[in-house]
OpenMM code with the backbone's topology and positions (N, CA, C; nanometers):
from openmm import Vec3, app, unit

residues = "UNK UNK UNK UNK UNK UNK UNK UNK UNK UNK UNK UNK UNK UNK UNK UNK UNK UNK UNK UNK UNK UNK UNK UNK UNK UNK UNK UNK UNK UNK UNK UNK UNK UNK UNK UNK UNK UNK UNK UNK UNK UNK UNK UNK UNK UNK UNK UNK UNK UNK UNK UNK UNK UNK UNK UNK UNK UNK UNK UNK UNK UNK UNK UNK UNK UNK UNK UNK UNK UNK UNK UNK UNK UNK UNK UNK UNK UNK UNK UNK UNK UNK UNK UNK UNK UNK UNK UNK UNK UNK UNK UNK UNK UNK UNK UNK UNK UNK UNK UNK UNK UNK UNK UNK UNK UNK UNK UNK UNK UNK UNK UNK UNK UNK UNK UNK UNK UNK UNK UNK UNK UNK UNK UNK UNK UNK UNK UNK UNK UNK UNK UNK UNK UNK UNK UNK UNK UNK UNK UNK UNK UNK UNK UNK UNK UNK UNK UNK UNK".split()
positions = [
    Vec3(-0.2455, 2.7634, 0.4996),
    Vec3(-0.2971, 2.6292, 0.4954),
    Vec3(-0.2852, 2.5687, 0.6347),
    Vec3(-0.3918, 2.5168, 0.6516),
    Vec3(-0.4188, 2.4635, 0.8194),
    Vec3(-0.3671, 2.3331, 0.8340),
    Vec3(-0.2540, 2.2755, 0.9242),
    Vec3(-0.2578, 2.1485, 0.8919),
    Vec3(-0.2898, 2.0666, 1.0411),
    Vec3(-0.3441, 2.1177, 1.1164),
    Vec3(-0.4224, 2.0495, 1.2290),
    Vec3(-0.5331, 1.9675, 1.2213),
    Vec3(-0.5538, 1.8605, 1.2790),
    Vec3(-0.6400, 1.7785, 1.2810),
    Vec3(-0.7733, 1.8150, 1.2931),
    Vec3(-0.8383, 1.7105, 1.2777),
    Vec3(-0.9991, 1.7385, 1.3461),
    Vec3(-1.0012, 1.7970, 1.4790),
    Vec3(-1.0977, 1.8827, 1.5423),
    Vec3(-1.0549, 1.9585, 1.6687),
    Vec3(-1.1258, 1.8058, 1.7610),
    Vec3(-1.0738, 1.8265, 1.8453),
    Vec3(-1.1077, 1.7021, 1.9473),
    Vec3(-1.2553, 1.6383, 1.9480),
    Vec3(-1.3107, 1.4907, 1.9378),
    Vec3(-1.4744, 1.5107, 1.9461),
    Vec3(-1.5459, 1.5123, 1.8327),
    Vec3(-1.4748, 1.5855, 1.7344),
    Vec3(-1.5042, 1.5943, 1.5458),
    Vec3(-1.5235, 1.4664, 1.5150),
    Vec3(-1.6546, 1.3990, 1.4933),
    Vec3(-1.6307, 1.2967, 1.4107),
    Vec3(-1.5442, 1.2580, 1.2748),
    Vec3(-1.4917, 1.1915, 1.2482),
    Vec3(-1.3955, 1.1604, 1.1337),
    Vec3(-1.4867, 1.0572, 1.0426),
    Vec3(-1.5720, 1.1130, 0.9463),
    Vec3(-1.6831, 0.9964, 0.8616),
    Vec3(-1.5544, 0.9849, 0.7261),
    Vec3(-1.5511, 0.8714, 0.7359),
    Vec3(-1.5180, 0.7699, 0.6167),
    Vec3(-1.6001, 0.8029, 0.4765),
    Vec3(-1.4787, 0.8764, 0.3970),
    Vec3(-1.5529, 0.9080, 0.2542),
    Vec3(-1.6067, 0.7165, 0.2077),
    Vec3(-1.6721, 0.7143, 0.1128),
    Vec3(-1.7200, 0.5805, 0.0250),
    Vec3(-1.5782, 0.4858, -0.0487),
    Vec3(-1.5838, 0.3756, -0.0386),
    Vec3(-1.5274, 0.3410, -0.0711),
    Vec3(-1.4974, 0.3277, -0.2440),
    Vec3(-1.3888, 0.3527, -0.3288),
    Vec3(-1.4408, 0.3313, -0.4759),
    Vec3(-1.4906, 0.1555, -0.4778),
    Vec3(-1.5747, 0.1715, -0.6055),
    Vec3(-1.6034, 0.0530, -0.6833),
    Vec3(-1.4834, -0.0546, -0.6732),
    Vec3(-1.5435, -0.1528, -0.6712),
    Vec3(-1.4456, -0.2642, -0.6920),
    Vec3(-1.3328, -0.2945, -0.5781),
    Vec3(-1.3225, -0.2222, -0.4868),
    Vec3(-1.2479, -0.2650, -0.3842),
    Vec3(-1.2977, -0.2922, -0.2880),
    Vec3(-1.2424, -0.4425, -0.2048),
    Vec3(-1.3074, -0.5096, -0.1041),
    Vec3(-1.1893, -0.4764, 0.0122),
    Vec3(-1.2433, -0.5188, 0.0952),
    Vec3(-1.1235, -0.5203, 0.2208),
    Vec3(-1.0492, -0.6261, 0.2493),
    Vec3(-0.8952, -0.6223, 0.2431),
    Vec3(-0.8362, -0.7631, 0.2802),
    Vec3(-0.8540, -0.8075, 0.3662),
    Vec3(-0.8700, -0.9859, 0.3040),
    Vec3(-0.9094, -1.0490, 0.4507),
    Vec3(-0.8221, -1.0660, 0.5729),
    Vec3(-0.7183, -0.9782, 0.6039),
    Vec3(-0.6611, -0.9962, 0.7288),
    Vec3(-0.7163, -0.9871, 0.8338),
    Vec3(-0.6745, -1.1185, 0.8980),
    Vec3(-0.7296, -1.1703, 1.0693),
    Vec3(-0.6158, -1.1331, 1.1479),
    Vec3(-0.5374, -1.1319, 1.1394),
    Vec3(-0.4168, -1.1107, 1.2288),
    Vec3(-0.2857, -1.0250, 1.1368),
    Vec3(-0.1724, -0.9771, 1.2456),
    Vec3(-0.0802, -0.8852, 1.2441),
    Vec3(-0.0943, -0.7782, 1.1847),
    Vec3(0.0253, -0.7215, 1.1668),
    Vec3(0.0392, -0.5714, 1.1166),
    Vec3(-0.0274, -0.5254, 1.0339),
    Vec3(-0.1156, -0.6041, 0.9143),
    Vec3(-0.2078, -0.5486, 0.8675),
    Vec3(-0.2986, -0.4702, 0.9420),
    Vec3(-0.3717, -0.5502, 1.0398),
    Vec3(-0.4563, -0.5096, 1.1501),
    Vec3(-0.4338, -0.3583, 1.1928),
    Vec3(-0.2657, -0.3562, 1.2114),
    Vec3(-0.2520, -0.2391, 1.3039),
    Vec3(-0.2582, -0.1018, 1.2079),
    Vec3(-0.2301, -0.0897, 1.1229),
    Vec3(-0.2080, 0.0094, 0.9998),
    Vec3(-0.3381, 0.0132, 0.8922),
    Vec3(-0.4747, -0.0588, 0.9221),
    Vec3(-0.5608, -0.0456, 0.7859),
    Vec3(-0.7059, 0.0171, 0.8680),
    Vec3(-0.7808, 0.0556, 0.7799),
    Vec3(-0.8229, -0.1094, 0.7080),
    Vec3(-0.7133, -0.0720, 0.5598),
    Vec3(-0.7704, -0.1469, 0.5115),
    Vec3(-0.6568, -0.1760, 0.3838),
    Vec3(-0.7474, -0.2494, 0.2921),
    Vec3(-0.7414, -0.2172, 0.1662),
    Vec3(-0.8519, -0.3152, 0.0607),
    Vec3(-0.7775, -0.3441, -0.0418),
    Vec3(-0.8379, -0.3920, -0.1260),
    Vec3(-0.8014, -0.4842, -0.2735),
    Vec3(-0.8666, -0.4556, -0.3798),
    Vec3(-0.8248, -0.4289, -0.4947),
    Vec3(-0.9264, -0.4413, -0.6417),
    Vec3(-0.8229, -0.5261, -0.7296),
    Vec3(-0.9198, -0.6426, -0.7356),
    Vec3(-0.8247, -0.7736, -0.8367),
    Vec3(-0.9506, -0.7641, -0.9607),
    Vec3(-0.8514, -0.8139, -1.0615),
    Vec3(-0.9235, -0.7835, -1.1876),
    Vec3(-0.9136, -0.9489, -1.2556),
    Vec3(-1.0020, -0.9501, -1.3550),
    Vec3(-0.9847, -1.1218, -1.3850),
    Vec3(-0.8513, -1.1342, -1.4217),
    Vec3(-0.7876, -1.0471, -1.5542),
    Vec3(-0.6605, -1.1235, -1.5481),
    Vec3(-0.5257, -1.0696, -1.4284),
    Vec3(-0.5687, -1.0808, -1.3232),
    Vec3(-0.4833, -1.0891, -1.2004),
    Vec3(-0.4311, -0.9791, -1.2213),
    Vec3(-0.4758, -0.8815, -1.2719),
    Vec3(-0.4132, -0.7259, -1.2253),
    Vec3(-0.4623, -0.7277, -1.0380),
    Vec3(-0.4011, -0.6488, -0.9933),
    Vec3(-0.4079, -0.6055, -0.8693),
    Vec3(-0.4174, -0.4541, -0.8289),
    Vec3(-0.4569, -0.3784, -0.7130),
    Vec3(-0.4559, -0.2421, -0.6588),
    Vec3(-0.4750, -0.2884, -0.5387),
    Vec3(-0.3840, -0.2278, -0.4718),
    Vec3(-0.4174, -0.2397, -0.3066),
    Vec3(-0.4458, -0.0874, -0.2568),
    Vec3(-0.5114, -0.0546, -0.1941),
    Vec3(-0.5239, 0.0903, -0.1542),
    Vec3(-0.6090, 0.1080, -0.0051),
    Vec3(-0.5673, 0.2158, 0.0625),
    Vec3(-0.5855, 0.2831, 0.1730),
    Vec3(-0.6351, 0.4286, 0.1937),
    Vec3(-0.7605, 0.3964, 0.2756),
    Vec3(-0.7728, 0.6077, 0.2910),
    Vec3(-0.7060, 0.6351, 0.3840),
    Vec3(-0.6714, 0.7582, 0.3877),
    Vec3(-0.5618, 0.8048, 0.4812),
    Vec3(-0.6497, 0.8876, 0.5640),
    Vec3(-0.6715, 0.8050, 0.7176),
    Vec3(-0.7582, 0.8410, 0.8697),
    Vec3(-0.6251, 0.9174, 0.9772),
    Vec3(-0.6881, 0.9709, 1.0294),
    Vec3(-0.6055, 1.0851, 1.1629),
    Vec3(-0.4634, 0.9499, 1.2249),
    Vec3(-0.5123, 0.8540, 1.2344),
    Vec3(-0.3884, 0.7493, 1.2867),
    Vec3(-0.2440, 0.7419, 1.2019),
    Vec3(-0.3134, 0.7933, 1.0991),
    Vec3(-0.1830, 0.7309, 0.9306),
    Vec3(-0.1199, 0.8560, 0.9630),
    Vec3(-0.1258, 0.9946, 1.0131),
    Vec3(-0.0401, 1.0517, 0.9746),
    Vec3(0.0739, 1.1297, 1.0520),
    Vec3(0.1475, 1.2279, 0.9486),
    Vec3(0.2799, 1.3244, 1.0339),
    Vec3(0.1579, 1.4202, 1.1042),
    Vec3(0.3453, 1.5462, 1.1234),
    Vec3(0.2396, 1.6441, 1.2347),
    Vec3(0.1638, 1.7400, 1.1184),
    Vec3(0.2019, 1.7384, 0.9824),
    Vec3(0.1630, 1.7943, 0.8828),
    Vec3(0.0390, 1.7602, 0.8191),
    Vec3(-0.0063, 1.6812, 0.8845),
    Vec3(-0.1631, 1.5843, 0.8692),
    Vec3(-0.1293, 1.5523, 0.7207),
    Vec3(-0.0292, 1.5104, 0.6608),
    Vec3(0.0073, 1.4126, 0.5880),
    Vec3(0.0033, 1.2569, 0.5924),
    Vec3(0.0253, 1.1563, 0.5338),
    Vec3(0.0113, 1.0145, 0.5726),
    Vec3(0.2016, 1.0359, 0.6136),
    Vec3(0.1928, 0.9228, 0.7074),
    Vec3(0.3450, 0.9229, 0.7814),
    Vec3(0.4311, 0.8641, 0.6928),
    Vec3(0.5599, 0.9215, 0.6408),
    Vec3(0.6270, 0.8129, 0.6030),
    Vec3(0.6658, 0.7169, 0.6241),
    Vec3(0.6531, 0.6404, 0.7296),
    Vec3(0.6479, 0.5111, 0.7878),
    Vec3(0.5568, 0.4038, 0.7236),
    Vec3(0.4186, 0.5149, 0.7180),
    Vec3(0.3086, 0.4179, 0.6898),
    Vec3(0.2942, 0.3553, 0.5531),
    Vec3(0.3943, 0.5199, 0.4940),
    Vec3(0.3586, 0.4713, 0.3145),
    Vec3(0.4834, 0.3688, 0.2835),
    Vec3(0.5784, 0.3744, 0.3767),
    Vec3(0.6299, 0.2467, 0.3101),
    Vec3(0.6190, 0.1063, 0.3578),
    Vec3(0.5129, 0.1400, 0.4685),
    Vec3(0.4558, -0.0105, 0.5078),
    Vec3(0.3728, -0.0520, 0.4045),
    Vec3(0.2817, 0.0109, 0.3094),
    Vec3(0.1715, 0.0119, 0.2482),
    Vec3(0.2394, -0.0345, 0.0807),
    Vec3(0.3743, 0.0691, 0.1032),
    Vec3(0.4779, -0.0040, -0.0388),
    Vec3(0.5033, -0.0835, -0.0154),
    Vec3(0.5371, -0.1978, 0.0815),
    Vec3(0.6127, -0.2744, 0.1156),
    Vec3(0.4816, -0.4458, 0.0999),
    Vec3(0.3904, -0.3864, 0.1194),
    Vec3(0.2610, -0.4987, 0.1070),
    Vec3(0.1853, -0.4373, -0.0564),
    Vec3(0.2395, -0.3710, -0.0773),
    Vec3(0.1744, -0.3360, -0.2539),
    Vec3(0.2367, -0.3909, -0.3484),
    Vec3(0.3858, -0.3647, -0.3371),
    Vec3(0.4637, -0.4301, -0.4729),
    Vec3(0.5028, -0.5468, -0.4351),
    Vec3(0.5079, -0.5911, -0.3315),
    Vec3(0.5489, -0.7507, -0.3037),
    Vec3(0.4175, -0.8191, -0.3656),
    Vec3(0.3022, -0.7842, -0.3317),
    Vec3(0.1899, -0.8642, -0.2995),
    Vec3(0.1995, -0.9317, -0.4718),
    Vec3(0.2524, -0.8817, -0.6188),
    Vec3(0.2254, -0.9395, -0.6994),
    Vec3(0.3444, -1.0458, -0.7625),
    Vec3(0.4132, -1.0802, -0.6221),
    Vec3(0.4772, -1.2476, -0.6085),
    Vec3(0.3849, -1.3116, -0.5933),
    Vec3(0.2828, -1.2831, -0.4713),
    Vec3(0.2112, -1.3396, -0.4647),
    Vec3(0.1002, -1.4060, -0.5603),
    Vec3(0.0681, -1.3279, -0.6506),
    Vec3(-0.0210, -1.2956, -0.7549),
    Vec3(-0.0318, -1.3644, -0.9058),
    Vec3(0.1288, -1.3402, -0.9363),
    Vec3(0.1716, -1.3580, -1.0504),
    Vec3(0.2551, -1.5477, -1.0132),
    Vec3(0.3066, -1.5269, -0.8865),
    Vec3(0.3412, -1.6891, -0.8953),
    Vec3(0.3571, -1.7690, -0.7736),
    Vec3(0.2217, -1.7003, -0.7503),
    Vec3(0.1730, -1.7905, -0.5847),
    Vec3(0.3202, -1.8511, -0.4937),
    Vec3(0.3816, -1.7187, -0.4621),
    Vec3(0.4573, -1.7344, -0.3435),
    Vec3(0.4257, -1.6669, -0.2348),
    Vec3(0.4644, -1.6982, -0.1331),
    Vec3(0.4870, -1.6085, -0.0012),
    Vec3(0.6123, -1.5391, -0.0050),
    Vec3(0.6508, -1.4465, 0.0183),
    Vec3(0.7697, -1.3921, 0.0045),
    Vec3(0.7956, -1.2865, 0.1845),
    Vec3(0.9093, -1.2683, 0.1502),
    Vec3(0.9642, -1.1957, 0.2581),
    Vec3(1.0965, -1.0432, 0.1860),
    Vec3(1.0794, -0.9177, 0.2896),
    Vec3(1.1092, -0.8378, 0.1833),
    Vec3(1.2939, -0.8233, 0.2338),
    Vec3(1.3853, -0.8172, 0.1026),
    Vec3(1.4997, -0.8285, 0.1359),
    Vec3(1.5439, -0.7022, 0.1580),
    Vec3(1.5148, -0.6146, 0.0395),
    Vec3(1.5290, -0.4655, 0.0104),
    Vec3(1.4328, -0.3810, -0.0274),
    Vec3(1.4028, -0.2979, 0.0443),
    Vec3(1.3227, -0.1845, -0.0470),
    Vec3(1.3512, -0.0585, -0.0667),
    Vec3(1.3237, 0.0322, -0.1423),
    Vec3(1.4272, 0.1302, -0.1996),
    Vec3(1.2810, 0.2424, -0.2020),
    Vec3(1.2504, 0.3453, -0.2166),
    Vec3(1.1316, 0.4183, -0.1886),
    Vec3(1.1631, 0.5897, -0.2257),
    Vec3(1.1228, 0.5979, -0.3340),
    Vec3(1.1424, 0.8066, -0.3074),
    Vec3(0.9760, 0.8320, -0.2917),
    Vec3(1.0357, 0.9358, -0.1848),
    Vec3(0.8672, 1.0481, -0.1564),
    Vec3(0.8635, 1.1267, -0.3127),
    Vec3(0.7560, 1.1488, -0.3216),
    Vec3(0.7297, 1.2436, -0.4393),
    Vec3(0.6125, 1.3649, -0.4321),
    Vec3(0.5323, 1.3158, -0.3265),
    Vec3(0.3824, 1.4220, -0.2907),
    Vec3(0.3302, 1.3284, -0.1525),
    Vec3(0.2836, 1.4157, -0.1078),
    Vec3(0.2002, 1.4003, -0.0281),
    Vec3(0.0667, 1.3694, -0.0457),
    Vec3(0.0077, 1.3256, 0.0507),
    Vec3(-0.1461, 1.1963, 0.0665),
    Vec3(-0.2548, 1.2992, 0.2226),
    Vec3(-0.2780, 1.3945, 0.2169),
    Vec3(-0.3388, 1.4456, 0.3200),
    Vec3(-0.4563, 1.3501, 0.3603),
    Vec3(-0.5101, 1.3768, 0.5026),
    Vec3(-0.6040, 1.2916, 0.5577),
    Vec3(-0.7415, 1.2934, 0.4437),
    Vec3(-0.7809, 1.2053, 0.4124),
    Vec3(-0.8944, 1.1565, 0.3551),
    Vec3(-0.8688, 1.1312, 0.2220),
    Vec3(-0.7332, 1.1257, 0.1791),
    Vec3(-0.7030, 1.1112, 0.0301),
    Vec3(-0.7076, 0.9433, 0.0123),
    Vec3(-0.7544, 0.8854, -0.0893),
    Vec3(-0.7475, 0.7160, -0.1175),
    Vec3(-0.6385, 0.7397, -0.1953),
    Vec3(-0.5639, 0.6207, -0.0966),
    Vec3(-0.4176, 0.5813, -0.1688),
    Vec3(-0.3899, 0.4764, -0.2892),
    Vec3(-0.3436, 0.4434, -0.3911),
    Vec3(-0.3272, 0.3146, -0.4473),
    Vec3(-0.1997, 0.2744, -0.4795),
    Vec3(-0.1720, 0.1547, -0.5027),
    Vec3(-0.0543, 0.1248, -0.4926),
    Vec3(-0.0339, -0.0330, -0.5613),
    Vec3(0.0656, -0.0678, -0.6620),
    Vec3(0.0909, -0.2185, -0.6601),
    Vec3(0.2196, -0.1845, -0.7220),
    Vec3(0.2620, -0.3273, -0.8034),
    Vec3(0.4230, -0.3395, -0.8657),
    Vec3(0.4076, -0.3994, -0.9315),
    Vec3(0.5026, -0.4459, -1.0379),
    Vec3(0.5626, -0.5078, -1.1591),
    Vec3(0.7089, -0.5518, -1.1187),
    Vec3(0.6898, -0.7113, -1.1302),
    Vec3(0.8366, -0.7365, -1.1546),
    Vec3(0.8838, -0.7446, -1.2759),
    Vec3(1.0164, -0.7300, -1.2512),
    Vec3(1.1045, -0.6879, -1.3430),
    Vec3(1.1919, -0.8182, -1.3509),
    Vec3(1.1893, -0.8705, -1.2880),
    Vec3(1.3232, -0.9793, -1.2760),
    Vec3(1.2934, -1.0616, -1.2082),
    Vec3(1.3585, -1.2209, -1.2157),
    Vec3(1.3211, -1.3404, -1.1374),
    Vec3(1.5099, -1.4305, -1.1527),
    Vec3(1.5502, -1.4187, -1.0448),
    Vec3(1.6728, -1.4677, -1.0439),
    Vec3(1.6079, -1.5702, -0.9417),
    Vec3(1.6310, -1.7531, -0.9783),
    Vec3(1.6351, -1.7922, -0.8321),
    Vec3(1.5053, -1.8020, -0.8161),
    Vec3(1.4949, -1.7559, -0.6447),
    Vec3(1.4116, -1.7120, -0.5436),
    Vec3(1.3895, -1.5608, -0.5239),
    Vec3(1.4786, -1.5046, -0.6029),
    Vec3(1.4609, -1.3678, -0.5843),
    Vec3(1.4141, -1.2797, -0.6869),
    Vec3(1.3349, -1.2057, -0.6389),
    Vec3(1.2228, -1.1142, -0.7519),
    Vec3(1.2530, -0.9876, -0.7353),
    Vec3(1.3232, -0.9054, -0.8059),
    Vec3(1.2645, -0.7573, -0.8611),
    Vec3(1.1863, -0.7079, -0.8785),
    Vec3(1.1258, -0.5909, -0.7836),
    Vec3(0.9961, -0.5717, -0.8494),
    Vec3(1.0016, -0.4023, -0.7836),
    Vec3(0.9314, -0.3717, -0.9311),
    Vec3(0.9436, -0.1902, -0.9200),
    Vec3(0.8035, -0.1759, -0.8981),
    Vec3(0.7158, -0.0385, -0.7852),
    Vec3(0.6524, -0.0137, -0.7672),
    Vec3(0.6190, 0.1358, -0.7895),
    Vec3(0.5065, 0.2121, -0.7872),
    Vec3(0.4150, 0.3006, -0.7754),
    Vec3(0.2701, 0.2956, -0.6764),
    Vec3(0.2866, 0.4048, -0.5611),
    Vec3(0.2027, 0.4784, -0.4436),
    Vec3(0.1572, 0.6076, -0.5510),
    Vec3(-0.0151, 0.5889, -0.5775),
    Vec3(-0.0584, 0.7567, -0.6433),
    Vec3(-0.2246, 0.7529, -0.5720),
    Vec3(-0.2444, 0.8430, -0.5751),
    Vec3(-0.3282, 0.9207, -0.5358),
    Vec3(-0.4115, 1.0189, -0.6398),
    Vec3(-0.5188, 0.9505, -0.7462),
    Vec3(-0.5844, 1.0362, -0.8333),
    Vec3(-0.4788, 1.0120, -0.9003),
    Vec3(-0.4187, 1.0848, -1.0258),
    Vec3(-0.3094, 1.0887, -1.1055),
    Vec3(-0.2564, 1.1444, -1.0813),
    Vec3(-0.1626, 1.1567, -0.9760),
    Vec3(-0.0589, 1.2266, -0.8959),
    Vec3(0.0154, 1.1223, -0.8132),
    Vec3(0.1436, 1.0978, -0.8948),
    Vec3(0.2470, 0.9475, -0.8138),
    Vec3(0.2833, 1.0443, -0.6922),
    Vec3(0.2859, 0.9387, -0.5347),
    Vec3(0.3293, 0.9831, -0.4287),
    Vec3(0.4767, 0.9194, -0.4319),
    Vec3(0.4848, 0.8222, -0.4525),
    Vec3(0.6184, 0.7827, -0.4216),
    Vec3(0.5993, 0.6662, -0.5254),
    Vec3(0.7261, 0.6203, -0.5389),
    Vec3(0.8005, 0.5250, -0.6257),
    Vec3(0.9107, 0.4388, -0.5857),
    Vec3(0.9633, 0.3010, -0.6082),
    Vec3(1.0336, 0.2037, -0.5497),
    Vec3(1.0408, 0.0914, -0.6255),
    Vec3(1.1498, 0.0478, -0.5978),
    Vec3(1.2179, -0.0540, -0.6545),
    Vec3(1.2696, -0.1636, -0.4488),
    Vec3(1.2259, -0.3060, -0.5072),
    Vec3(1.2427, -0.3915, -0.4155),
    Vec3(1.2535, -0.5140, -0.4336),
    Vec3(1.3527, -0.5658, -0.3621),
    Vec3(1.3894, -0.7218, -0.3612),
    Vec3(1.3340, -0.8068, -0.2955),
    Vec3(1.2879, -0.9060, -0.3443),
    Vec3(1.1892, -0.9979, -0.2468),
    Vec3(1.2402, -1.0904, -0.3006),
    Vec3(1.2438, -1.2654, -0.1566),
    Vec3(1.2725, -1.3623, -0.1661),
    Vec3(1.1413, -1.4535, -0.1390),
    Vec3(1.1252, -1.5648, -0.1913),
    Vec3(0.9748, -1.6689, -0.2105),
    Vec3(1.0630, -1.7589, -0.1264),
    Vec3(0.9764, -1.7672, -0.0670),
    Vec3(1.0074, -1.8046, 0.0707),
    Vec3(0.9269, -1.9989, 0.0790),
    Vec3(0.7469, -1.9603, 0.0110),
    Vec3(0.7019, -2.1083, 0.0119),
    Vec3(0.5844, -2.1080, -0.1012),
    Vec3(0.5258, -2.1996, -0.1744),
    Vec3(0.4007, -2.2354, -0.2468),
    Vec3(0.3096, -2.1682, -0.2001),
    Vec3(0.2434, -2.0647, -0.2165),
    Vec3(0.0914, -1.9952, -0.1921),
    Vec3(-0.0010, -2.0520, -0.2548),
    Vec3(-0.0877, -2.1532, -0.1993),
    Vec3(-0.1914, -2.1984, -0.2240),
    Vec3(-0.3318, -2.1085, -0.2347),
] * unit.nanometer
topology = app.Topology()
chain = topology.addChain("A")
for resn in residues:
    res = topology.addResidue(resn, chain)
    for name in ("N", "CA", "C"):
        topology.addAtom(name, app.Element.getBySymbol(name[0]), res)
């Protein structure tokens, strides 16, 4: 199994995007630097955030980096504070097992369920899969920080 990149010059074409996912509207920060990055919201406020995995996202194994997937956990299972009770939040803890790998051109998906609301502080367990195959899994603490309008 080959795990080298495109040879230099190789165009890299962008499979189609699935149905129903738009691109988040991020104008600024780290979103920027790590996406594009999209959304599929459903009327009753289900959520999916998901990513294809391009030559930038990954190890030397032309895998997605583990860095990236827990940047991508880290804006997936928070995002349904946002969702479920229009906060902004900030992340206290996040907890993350690898489970499979995401090779270049695989679409990633990803969101969470909280579990708990102490306070300001939210529990919330997540799932990263790819087709029906979980990549990773996590549990994370987030604090609401202000009113999301």
């Amino acid at each position: 199994m080959s795990h080298a990149l495109p040879e230099d010059g190789a165009p890299v074409t962008p499979a189609a995007i699935p149905a129903g996912f738009k691109p988040l509207s991020t104008t600024q920060g780290f979103a920027l630097q790590i996406g594009p990055l999209f959304q599929k919201l459903e009327a009753d406020g289900a959520y999916v955030r998901a990513f294809r995995v391009g030559p930038q996202h990954t190890n030397g194994m032309n895998n997605a980096h583990g860095g990236m997937l827990m940047a991508f956990a880290d804006m997936a299972f928070g995002h349904v504070i946002s969702v479920r009770h229009r906060q902004w939040w900030i992340t206290v803890r996040l907890l993350c097992d690898f489970v499979g790998p995401a090779q270049v051109g695989a679409w990633v998906e990803g969101q969470g369920e909280i579990l708990g609301v102490r306070g300001d502080l939210y529990t919330v367990r997540g799932r990263i899969w790819v087709g029906d195959r979980t990549i990773m899994t996590g549990d994370g603490l987030f604090k609401a920080v202000a009113r999301r309008d």
